[in-house]
N, C-alpha and C positions, 0 to 999 in steps of 0.2 A: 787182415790186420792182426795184430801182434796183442799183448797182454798189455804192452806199457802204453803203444797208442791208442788203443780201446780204452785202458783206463787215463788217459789225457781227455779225450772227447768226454769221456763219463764225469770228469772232473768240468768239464766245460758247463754238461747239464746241469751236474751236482748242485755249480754255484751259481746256476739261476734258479734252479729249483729249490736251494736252500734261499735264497734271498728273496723268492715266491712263496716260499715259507714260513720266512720267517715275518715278512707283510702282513699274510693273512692270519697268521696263528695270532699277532697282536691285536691285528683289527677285531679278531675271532673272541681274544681276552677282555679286551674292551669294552663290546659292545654287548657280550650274552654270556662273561664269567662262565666260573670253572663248571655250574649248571650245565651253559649250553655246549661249551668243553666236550662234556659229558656225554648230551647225545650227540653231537658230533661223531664222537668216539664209535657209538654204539651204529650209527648208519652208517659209519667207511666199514664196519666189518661186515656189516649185511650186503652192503654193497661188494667188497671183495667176495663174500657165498655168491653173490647173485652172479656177477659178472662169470665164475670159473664155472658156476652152472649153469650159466648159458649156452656154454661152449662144450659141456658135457666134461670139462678138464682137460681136452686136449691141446693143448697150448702147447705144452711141453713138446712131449708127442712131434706136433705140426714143425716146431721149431728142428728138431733134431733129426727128423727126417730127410725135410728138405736140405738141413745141411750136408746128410752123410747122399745126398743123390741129385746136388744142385747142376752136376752136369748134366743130368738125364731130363732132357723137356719132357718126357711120355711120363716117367715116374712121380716124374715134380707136379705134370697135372691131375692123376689119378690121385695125389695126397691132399693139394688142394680142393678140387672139388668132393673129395671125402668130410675132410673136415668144411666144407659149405655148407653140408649138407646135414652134419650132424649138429651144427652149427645155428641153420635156421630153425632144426625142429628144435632142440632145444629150450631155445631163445621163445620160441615161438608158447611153448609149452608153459618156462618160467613166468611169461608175459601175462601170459590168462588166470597161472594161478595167483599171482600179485594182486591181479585186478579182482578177483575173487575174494581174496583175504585179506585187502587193504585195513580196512578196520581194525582185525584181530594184531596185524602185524604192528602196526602203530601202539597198539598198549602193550604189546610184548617187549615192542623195544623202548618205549619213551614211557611205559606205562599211565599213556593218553592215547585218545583217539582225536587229537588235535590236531595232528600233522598226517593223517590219512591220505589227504590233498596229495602230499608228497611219493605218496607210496604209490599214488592210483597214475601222477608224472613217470615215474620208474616206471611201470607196467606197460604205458603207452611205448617208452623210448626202448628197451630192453635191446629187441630185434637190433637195434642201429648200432648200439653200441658194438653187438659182437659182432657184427660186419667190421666192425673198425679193429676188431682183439684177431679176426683174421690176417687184414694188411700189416698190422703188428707183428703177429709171428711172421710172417712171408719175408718181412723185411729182415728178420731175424736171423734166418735160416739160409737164408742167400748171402747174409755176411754186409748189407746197405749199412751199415754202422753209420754213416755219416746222414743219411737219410732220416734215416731211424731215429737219431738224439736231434735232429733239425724241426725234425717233425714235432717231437716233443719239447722243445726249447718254443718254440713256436704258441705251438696250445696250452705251456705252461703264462704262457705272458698271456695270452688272451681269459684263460683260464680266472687268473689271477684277479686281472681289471672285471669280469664277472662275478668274482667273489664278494667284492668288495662293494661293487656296487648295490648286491643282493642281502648281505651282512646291514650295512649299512640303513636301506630302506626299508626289509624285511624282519631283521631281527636273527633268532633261530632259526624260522620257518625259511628264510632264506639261504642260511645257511648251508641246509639239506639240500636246497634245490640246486644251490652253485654246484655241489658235488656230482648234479645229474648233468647239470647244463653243460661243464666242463669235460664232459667225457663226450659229450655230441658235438663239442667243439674240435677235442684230437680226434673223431671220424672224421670228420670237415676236412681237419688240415692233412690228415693220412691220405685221403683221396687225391691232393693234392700233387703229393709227394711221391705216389706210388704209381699214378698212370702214366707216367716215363719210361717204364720196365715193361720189355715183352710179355712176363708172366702175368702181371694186372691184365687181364682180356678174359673174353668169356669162356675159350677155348679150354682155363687153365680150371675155370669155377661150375661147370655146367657140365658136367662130363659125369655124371650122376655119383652115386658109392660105390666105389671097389670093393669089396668080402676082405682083400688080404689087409689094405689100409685100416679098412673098418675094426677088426680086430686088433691090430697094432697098437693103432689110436685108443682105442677101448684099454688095454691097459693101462696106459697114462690117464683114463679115468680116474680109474682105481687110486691111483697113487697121486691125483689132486684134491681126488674127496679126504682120503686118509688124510692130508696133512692139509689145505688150502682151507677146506669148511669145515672140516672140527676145530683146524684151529682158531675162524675167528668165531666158530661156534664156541667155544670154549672163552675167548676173549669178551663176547658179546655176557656171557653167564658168569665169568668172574666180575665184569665191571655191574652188574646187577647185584651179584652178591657184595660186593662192597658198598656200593646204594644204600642195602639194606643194614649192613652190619654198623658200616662209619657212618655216611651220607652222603648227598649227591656231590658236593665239591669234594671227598675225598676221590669219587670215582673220577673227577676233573681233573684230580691233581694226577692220579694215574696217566690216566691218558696224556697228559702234558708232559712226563718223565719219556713216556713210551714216545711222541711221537718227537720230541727230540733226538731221540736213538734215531729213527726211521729219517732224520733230514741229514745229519751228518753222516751217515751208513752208507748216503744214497750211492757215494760214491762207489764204495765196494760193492754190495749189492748189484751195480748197475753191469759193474766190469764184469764179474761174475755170470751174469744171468746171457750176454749180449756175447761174450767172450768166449766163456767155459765151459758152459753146454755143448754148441757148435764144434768148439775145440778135441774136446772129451770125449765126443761123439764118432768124430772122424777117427781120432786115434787107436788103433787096437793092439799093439804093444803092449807089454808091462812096464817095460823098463822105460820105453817113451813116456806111458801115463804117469810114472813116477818123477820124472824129471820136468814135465810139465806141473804136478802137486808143489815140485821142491819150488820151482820157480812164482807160480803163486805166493806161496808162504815165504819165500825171502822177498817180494815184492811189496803183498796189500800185510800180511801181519803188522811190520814195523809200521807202517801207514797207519793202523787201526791201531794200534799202541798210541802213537804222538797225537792221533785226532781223540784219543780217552783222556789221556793226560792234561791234554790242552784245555780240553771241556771242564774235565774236574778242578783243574785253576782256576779259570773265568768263571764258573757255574752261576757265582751272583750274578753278573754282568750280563749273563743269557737270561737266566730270570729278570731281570729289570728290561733287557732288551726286547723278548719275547714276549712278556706278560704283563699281568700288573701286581702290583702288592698283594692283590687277593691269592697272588699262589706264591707267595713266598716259601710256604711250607715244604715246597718241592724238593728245597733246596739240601734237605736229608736223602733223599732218594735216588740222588746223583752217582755216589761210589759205586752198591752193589750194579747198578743198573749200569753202568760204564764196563766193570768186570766181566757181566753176563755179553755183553755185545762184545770183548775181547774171543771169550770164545765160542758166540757164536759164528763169528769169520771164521775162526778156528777150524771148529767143527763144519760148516757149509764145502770149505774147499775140499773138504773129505768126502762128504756126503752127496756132491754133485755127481759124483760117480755111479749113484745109485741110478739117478736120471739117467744121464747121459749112457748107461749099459742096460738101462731099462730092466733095472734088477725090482723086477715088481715086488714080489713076496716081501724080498727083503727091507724095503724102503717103506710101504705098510707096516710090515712088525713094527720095528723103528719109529716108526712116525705116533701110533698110538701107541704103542710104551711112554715116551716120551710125553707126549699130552696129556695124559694122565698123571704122569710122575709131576709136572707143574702145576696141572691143577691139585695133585693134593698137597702138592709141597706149597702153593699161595694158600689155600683154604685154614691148613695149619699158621701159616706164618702170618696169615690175619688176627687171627684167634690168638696168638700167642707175640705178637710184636705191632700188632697193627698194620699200618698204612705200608709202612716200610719193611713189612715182610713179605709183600711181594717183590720185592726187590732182590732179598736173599731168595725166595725161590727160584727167580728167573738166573739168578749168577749158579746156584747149585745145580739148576735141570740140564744149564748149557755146559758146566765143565764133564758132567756127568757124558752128557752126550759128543763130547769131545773125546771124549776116553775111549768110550765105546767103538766110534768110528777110526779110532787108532788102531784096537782089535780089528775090527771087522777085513780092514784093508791092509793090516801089515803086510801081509805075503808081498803086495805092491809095493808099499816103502821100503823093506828088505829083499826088493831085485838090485840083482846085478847087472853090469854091463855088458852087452855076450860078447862072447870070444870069436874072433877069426879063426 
């Protein structure tokens, strides 16, 4: 598949997953305000640390191998059952110490131990989950595009009618739980989806760990901790620092600015991830990788221009659609936070190179520079503007890091065409 018809299918997802989104986030507004908002907020990013270290980080990794070796049945199975197997310990490892620390983790993030309950759910389900973050990459990296977002289009609707039923009768305390329940649902339905393909068998998963995989994969560790759990480690302690500083519905209103980026985005995002890695991967030219960056950026940039603009017109009309009057206030927060998401696209089509060339060091550097430079660029911009200075930091940290990955890869944008 190509750039434009990945990102059609991804546009297919997009607008069920935006309009799954935009369901629950009202039901979500509703019924437990910008409060439960809040920890909402605070247990999808724990849950994103839990999930990437289940898997020890090797998502990536898994994805980018098997695409650059999807003809090779021998190689394709010594990567799969590598990453099974780093996969189950893992998972297995994450699982025990949840269940160990449930108490502490619940005051850490909700600062109560009222939702412990929840924590001690996660710890039982964990294993399962990343069985289903492996069928995920598999489908990834073999290029199942249409499988892959079916699959997901799928467990987004079922997902959804979970949410709502658990929102509803639950409260908050259900709302945490939807977030566990819904991820044991897309296992379900990936099982589905994926034992059609020769590769789903045991042959592909049981094959124990390869040394050469093992190390491979192990780098993409590295470079999911640097960027996947600092940073929603970082999200998890800025939205606490704001708790403390404004209040709990300022940290609501955050989270509501942020995950309206995250529904409209989905689109890019999705092309990118399903598309560009695989892409990127395979390619080893310069002048190739370059004309594939050009084609991106004349593609999703103008894209992610019209869907900024578009937002910042309607912004009231999403707030009254998506929320309720208790977040009106959001309604400041809109510009910088629309600018930063320009060029975060920006900066990502640049930076997926680091992935896709497995440029570890340098994607580390990068990665914590960068998380830094926004956490002290929001802790300032609280202090000194309020609610809405994280907003200016996240527009500053992304052009900042736009710039940089301009450097870093020019020699590739200023290739030429070779000569005969």
């Amino acid at each position: 598949m190509n750039l434009t018809s990945t990102t059609f299918w991804s546009a297919v997802y997009a607008a069920i997953r935006m309009l799954s989104g935009v369901i629950s986030v009202k039901v979500l507004a509703c019924v437990v305000g910008p409060t439960g908002v809040a920890y909402v907020g605070q247990f999808q990013s724990f849950l994103a640390i839990t999930h990437n270290g289940s898997n020890l980080g090797i998502g990536q990794g898994t994805i980018k191998y098997l695409a650059e070796h999807k003809e090779d049945a021998v190689a394709c199975q010594k990567i799969l059952s590598t990453a099974f197997v780093i996969t189950l310990l893992g998972s297995t490892v994450l699982g025990i110490l949840i269940l160990l620390f449930h108490e502490q983790l619940s005051y850490y993030l909700f600062k109560s131990i009222a939702y412990q309950d929840v924590l001690i759910v996660l710890g039982l389900t964990v294993v399962l989950y990343s069985m289903g973050q492996i069928l995920t990459h598999a489908l990834n990296g073999f290029q199942e595009i249409k499988s892959l977002i079916t699959a997901r289009i799928l467990a987004s609707i079922i997902g959804l009618v979970i949410t709502i039923l658990l929102v509803v009768t639950a409260g908050v305390r259900g709302a945490l739980l939807a977030l566990i329940v819904s991820q044991l649902v897309a296992f379900g339905v990936l099982i589905v989806y994926t034992r059609k393909y020769n590769w789903c068998s045991k042959q592909y998963f049981l094959k124990g760990c390869d040394r050469k995989n093992l190390w491979r994969l192990g780098q993409f560790s590295l470079m999911t901790f640097s960027s996947v759990v600092l940073l929603h480690l970082r999200q998890i302690y800025l939205r606490e620092y704001i708790m403390v500083e404004l209040s709990v519905e300022a940290a609501g209103y955050w989270q509501a600015i942020w995950k309206i980026s995250e529904m409209y985005l989905t689109i890019i995002t999705f092309a990118l991830s399903v598309y560009y890695l695989p892409k990127l991967s395979s390619i080893q030219e310069k002048f190739l990788l370059k004309q594939e960056i050009i084609n991106g950026y004349r593609f999703l940039l103008p894209l992610v221009l019209c869907l900024s603009v578009g937002i910042f017109i309607t912004r009231d009309w999403i707030v009254w659609i998506l929320f309720t009057p208790d977040f009106y206030e959001i309604r400041e927060l809109f510009l910088y936070q629309l600018i930063g998401d320009v060029f975060k696209i920006a900066s990502w089509i640049l930076s997926f190179l680091m992935v896709a060339k497995a440029m570890t060091k340098l994607f580390i550097i990068t990665e914590i520079i960068f998380i830094i430079i926004f956490l002290v660029f929001s802790l300032y911009g609280v202090q000194w503007f309020g609610l809405v200075g994280m907003t200016y930091a996240f527009a500053w940290t992304y052009f900042l890091y736009f710039l940089t990955m301009l450097v870093l890869f020019r020699d590739i944008l200023l290739q030429k065409a070779p000569t005969n």
